[in-house]
C-alpha positions in Angstrom: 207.5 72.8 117.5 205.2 70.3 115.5 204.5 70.7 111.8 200.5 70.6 111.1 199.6 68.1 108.1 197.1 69.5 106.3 195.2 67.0 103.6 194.7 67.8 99.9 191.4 66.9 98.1 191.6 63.7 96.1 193.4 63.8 93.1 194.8 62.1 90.2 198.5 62.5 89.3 199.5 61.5 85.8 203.1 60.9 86.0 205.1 62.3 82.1 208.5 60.4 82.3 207.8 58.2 85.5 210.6 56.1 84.8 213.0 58.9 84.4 215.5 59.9 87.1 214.0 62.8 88.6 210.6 60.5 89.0 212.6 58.2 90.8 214.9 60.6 92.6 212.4 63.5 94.0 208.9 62.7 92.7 207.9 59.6 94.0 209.8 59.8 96.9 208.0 62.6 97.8 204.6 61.4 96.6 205.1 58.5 99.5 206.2 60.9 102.1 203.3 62.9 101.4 200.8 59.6 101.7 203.1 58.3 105.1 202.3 61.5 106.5 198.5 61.4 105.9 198.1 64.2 103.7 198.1 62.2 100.4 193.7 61.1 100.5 193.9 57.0 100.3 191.7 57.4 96.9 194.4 59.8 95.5 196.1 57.9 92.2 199.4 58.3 90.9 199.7 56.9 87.1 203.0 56.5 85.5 203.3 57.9 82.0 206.5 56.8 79.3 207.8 55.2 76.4 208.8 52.0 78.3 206.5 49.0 77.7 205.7 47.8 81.4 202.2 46.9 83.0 201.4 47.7 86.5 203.5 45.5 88.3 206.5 46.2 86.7 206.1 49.9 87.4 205.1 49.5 91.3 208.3 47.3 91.3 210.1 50.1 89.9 208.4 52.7 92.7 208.8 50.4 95.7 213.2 50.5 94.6 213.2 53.6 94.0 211.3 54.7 97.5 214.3 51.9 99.2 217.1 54.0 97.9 215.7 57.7 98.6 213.5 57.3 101.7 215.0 56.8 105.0 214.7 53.3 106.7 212.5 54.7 109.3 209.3 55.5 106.8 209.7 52.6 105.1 207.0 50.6 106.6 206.1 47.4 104.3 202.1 48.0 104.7 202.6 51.7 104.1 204.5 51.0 100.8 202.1 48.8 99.7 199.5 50.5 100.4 200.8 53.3 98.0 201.8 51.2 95.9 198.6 50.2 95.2 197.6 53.7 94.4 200.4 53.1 91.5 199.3 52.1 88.1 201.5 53.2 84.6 200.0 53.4 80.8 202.6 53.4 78.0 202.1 56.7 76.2 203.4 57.8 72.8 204.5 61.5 73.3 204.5 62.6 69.5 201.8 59.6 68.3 198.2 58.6 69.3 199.2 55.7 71.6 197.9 55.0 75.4 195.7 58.4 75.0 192.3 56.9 74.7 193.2 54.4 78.0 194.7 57.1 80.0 191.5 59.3 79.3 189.5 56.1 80.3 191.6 55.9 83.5 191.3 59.7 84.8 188.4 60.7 86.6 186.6 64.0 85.8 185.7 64.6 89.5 188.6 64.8 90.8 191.9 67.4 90.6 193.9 66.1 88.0 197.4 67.1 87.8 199.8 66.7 84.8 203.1 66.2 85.7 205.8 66.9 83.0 209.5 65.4 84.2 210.6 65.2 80.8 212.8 67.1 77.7 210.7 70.7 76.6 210.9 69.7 73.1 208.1 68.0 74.1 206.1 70.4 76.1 203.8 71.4 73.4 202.8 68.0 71.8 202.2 66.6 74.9 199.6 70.0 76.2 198.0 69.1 72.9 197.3 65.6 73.3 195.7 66.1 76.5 193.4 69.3 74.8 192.4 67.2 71.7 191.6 63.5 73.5 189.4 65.8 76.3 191.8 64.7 79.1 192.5 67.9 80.7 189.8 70.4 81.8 189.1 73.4 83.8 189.7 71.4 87.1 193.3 70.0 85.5 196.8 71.5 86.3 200.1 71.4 84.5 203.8 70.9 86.6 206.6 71.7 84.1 210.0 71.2 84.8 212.7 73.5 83.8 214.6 74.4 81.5 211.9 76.8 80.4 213.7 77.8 77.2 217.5 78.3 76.6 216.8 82.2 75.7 214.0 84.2 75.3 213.2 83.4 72.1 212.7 79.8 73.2 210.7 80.6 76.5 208.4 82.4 74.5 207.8 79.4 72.2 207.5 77.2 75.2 204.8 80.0 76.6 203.0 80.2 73.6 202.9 76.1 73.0 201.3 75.5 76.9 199.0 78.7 76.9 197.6 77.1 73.6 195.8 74.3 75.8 196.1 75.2 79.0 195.4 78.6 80.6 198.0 80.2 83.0 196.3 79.7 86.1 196.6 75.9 84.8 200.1 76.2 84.7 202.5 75.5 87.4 206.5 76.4 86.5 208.4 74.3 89.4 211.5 75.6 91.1 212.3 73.1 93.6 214.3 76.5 95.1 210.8 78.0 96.5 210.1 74.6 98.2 212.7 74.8 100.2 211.5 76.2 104.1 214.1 78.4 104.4 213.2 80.5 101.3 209.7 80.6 102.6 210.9 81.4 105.8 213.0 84.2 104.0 209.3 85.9 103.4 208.2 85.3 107.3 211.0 87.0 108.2 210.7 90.0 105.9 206.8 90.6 106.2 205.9 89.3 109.7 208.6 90.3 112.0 208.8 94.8 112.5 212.1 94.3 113.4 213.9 93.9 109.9 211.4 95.3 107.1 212.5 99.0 108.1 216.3 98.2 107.9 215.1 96.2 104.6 216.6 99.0 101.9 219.9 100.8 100.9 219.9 103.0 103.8 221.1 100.1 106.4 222.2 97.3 104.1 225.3 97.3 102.7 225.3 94.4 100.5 224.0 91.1 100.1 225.7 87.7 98.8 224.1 85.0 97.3 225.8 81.5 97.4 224.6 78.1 95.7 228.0 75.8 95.7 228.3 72.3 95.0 231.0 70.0 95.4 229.9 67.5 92.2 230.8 68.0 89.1 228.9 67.6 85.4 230.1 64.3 85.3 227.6 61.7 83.7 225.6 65.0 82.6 228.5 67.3 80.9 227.2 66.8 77.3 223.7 68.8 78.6 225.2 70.9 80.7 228.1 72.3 78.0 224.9 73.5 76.4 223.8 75.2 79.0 226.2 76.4 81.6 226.1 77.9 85.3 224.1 81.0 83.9 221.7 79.2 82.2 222.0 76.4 84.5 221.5 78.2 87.6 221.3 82.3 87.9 218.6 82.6 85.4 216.2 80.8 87.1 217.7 80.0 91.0 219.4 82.7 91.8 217.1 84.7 90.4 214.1 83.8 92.2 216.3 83.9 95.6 217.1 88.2 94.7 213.5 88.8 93.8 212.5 87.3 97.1 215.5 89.4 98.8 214.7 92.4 97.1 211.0 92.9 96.4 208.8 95.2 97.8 205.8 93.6 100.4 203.0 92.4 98.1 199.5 94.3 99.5 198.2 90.8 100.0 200.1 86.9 100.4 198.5 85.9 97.3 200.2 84.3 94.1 199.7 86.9 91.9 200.7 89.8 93.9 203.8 88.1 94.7 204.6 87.9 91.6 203.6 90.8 90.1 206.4 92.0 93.2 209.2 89.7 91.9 208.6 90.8 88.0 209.2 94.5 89.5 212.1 93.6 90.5 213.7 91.5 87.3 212.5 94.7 85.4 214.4 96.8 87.7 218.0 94.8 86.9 220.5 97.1 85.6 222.5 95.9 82.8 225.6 93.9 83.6 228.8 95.3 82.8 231.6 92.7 81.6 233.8 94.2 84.2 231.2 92.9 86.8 231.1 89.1 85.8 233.6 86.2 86.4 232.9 82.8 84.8 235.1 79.6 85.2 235.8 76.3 84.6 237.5 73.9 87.6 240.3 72.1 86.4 241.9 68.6 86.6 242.3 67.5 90.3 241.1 64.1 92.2 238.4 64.4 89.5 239.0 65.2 86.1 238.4 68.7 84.0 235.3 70.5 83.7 236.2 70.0 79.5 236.8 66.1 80.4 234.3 65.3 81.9 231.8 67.7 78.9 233.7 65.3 76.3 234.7 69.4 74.9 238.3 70.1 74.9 237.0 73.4 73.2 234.4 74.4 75.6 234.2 77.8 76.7 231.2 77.0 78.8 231.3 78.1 82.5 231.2 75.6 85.6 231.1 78.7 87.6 229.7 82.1 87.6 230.5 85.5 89.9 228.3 88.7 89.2 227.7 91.8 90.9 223.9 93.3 90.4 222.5 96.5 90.6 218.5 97.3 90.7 217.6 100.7 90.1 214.9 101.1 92.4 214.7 103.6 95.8 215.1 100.5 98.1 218.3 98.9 96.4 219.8 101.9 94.0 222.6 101.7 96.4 223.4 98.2 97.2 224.5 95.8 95.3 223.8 91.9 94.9 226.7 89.7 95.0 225.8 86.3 93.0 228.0 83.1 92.7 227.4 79.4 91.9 229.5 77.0 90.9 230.4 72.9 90.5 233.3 71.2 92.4 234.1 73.8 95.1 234.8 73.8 98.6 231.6 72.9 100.0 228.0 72.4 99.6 226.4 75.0 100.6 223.4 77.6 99.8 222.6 80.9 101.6 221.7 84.3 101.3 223.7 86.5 103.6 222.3 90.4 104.3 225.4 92.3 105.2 224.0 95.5 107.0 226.1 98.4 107.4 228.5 99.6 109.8 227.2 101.8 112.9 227.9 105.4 111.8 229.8 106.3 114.9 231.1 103.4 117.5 231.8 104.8 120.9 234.2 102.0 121.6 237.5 101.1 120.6 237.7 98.5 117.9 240.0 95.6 117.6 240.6 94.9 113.5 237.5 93.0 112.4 233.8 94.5 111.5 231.5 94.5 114.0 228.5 94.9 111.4 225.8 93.1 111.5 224.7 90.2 109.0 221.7 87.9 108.8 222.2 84.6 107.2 219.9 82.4 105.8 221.2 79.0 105.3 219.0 77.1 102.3 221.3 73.7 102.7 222.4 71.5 104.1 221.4 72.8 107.4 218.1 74.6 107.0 218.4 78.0 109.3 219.1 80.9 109.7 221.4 82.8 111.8 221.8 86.7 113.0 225.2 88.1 114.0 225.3 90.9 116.3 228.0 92.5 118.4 228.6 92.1 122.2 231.0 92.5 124.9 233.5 89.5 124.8 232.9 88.0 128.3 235.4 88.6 131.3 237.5 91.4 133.3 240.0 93.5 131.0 238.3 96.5 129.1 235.3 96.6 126.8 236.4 94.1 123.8 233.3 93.3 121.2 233.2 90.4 119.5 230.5 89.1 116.7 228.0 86.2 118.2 225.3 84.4 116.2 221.7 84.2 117.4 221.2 80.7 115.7 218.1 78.8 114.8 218.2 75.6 112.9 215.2 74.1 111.9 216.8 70.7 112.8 216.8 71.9 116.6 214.1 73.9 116.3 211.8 70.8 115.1 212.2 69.1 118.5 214.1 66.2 120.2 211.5 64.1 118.0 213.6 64.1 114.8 211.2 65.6 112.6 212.8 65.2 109.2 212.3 68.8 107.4 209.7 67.6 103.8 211.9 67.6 100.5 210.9 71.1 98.2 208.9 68.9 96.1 206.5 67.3 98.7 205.7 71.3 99.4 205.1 72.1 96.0 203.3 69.4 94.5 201.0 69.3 97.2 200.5 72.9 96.2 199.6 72.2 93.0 197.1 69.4 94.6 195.6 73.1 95.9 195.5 75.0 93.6 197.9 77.3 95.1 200.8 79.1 92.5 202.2 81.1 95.1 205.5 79.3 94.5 205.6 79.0 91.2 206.9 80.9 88.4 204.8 83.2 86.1 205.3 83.3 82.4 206.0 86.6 82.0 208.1 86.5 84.8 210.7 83.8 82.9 210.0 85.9 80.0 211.6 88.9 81.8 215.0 86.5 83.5 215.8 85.9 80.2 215.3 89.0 78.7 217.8 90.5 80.9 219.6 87.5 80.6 220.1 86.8 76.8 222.6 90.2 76.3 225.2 89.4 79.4 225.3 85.6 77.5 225.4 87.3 74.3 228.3 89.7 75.2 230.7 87.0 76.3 229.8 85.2 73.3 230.4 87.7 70.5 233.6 88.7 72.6 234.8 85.1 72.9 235.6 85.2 76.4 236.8 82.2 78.1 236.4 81.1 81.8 238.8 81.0 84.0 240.5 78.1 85.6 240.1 77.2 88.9 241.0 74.4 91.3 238.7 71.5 92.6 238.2 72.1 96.4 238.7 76.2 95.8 236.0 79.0 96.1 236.5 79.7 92.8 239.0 81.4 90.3 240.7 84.5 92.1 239.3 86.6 90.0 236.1 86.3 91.6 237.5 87.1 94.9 238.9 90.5 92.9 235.2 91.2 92.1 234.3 92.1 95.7 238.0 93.1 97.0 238.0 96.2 94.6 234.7 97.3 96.2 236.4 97.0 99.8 234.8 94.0 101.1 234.5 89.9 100.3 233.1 86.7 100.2 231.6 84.9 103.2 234.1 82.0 103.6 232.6 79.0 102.4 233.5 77.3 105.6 231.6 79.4 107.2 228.6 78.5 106.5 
């Protein structure tokens, strides 16, 4: 299988926060993967926008250390780098004063895409949308990344809405979830829409539940004071999670086209029952190799969850009957992210059953190894009697990419190219946050005002036990983390 490379126009990327970590970590690197694979135009620009005081030497030193620690040995070709590199430049720019505007206006060009990249806090969202309205940088050919957190409630979302729509129009605005980059989740909607064989067993009638898993085995070390703020709700169901059900569970959009796709995935957010406390299970991991969640959030007060279990309901005639298993959490047993469709038991089996299920599942593995896997049911090879036993029909994109190595492009080179097109399929809608944290704000709220705290859990674990309780009263359970 070979991937097609298709190039962008020429753009301009101006670069909010270049010398931040994510810049270093997932934007540049991707920027250069993008250019070694020919689908960055050799007039494109990339111009690095901060605080710092460096000219443009100092900030293509920066780029070229950053692209040797994040991009494998084998694109680092010296002439490549420097060749991007000299498509590099940086402008010191004063966020909340008048500095570097009037030379980063002279250094755009107004016949080209220009895209605004914000990788920095969202306090400063709004001043920095109104610098580039009032010194005549943006215009009707610009486009605005913005990196969440996209509020900490809906109040705040709204603000943040409000603050960008006042110089930039929606279409204008691109709300990146480096989640919907990722191939798998893409792949999730080839499977759905272009294959006959799974959209009429796609509904309530077949499936009998479906898990979602994001677990990581880090912690919030070096990051806990942000993250006591926020939590795995905030953190990561609001916004992750939630954009991996809506993609599970929405109905086929009429057309693959940004707005119906979202106007699909806002359906189903509306749909959301309301939680029950009974239904959620938040903890925090506890002292092990590593220290505590509360250690390492400098809190040893916190009631702020590392992890989060929750069972969904969406009243709607495809899912009224089939609920959404969701869990993420820090320091546990693996790294690992997947969607798993559990499909229902055969209504009568003909042949005697060893203790087991013999149900169906499909998996679809979003990291670390990019697939995704179907289980079905045959006869155990061999004399003796008819014995069944569960099989996977496996594809991993690794081996499904060829004995040429093919490494599968981060989430971001996907997306920001996408903004490069103009193309918002992929991106989040602002009414569509507005709506994740409208049904988010009570569940937070109610664990609040009832001063719940998290339970413990070990490093290493799956989680507290309670979680495991959560699907165990309903008769089934977890995939195993070492499963997947």
């Amino acid at each position: 299988m070979v991937s097609r490379t298709i190039p962008v126009d020429t753009f301009d990327l101006v670069l909010f926060g270049a010398t931040g970590d994510l810049a270093r970590r997932k934007i540049l690197p991707s920027l250069y993967r993008r250019f070694v694979a020919g689908q960055m135009p050799e007039d494109a620009r990339v111009i690095g926008a901060a605080r710092s005081e460096m000219d443009d030497a100092a900030f293509r030193k920066l780029v070229a250390e950053a692209l040797e620690e994040f991009v494998s040995k084998a694109k680092r070709d010296k002439d490549t780098i420097k060749a991007f590199l000299a498509q590099c430049s940086y402008i010191p720019i004063d966020a909340m004063g008048d500095g570097g505007w009037k030379e980063l206006k002279a250094s755009v060009r107004d016949d080209v895409v220009k895209a605004f990249y914000f990788s920095v806090a969202p306090s400063i969202f709004g001043p920095l949308a109104e610098k580039l309205r009032s010194f005549g940088i943006a215009c009707e050919n610009s486009r605005l990344v913005v990196e969440k957190p996209f509020g900490v409630d809906l109040e705040t979302a709204r603000k943040l809405n409000t603050d960008l729509a006042a110089s930039f129009d929606e279409t204008q605005i691109y709300r990146i979830d480096h989640f919907l980059g990722k191939e798998t989740v893409q792949n999730l909607m080839a499977v759905r829409f272009a294959n006959v064989l799974f959209e009429p067993l796609w509904n309530e009638r077949y499936i009998d539940h479906v898990q979602i898993t994001v677990a990581e085995t880090v912690g919030v070390g070096g990051r806990g004071s942000y993250y006591d703020k926020s939590g795995a709700m905030r953190d990561m169901v609001q916004n992750h999670l939630m954009q991996l059900l809506c993609l599970t569970a929405m109905e086929p959009p009429s057309q693959f086209e940004p707005d119906r796709l979202r106007d699909e995935k806002l359906k189903v957010i509306r749909a959301l029952d309301p939680v029950s406390p009974k239904d959620v299970v938040r903890g925090q991991y506890k002292a092990g190799e590593n220290p505590s969640y509360v250690k390492d959030a400098e809190n040893p007060d916190s009631r702020t969850e590392s992890f989060i279990a929750m069972k969904i309901g969406i009243s709607n005639w495809r899912w009224k009957h089939t609920p959404f298993y969701l869990r993420t959490g820090k320091r546990m047993t693996k790294r690992m992210s997947e969607i798993v469709i559990q499909f229902k038991e055969t209504p009568h089996s003909i042949f005697e059953r060893d203790e087991g299920s013999t149900a169906n599942s499909l998996t679809i593995r979003l990291q670390p190894d990019e697939g995704i896997d179907l289980s079905v049911t045959i006869k155990e090879p061999g004399p003796g009697g008819m014995r069944l036993v569960n099989v996977p029909l496996d594809m991993s994109f690794a081996d499904a990419l060829g004995p040429d190595g093919q490494e599968i492009p981060d989430a971001y080179e996907r997306l920001i190219m996408d903004v490069i097109r103009g193309n918002q399929t992929l991106f989040m809608r602002g009414d569509e946050v507005e709506a994740a944290w409208a049904w988010t704000d009570p569940i937070i709220g109610g664990w609040v005002e009832r001063g719940d705290k998290p339970q413990a859990y070990a490093q290493g674990s799956s989680g507290p036990e309670e979680a495991l309780m959560l699907m165990h009263r309903d008769g089934r359970r977890w995939r195993d983390l070492e499963e997947g």
